[in-house]
N, C-alpha and C positions, 0 to 999 in steps of 0.2 A: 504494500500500500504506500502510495506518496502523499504527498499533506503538500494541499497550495493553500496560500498565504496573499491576499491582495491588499490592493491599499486602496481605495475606490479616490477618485479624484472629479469625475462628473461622471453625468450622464446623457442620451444622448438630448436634442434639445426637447422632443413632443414630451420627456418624462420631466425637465427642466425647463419648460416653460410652460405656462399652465395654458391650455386651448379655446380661445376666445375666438370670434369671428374678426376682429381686428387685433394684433399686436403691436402696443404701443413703442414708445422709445421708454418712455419710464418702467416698461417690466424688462427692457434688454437690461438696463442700470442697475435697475436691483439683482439681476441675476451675475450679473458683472462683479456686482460687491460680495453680494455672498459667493461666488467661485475664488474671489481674490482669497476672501477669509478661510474657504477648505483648501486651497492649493499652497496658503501659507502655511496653515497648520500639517499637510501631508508635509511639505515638505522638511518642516523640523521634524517629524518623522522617520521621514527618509533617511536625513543626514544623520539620526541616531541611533538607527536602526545598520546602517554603513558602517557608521564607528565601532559595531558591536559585532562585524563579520558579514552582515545582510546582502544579499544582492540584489539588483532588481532589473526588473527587464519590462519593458513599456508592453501593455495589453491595452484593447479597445478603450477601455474608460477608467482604467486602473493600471497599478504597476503590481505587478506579480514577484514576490519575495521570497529569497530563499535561503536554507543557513545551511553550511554541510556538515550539521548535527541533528538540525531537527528532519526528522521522518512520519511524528505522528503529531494530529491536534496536541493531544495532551503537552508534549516535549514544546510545540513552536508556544501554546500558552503560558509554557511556566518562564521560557526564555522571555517570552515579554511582559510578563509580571516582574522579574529581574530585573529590566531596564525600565521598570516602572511606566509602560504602556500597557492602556485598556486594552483588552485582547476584540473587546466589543467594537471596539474603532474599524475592525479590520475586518477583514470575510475569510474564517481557517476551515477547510475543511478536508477530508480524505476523502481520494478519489479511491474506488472500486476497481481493480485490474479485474481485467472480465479474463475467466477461465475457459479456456478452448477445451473441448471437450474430445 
C-alpha cells in the first residue's frame, strides 16, 4: 500500500466561484484575496514540510507530498503532528494496489 499526501491549493473555478447568471468583478477580488491567503499559508507549509525531508510535485489543484519514511496514513500523520501541522489541512490517504488475480 502507498499513502499520498496533498496539499490542496484551489480549485477549479465553477467549484470557486459561486454560479450566478452574471459574474461580477467584485466576486473575481474576493476570490483573489482569499486564494492569496491559502496559497500563503500552503506555502509556509511547503517550505516546512521541505525543511523536514518532504517533497513535492505539482498535481491538478494541489501538490502531492512525499517522505521516504512515511508509507502509511498513520506514519505521514504522526510525522506531521511532529512538525506541529494539522494533518486535517491536508488530504492523506492509502491507495488500494489492486490484486491480479
Amino acid at each position: 500500500m502507498a499513502v499520498v499526501v496533498a496539499l490542496p491549493l484551489f480549485g477549479s473555478p465553477d467549484r470557486e466561484i459561486e454560479a450566478t447568471a452574471r459574474i461580477s468583478g467584485e466576486q473575481l477580488r474576493q476570490l483573489g484575496a482569499s486564494l492569496q491567503e491559502r496559497l500563503q499559508k500552503a506555502a509556509t507549509l511547503l517550505d516546512q514540510l521541505r525543511a523536514a525531508g518532504w517533497t513535492a510535485q505539482v498535481g491538478a489543484y494541489d501538490l502531492l507530498l512525499a517522505h521516504p519514511e512515511v508509507q502509511t496514513q498513520e506514519s505521514a500523520t504522526q510525522r506531521l503532528h511532529k512538525l506541529g501541522i494539522d494533518p486535517n489541512e491536508l488530504m492523506i490517504f492509502e491507495e488500494v494496489e489492486d490484486e491480479e488475480a
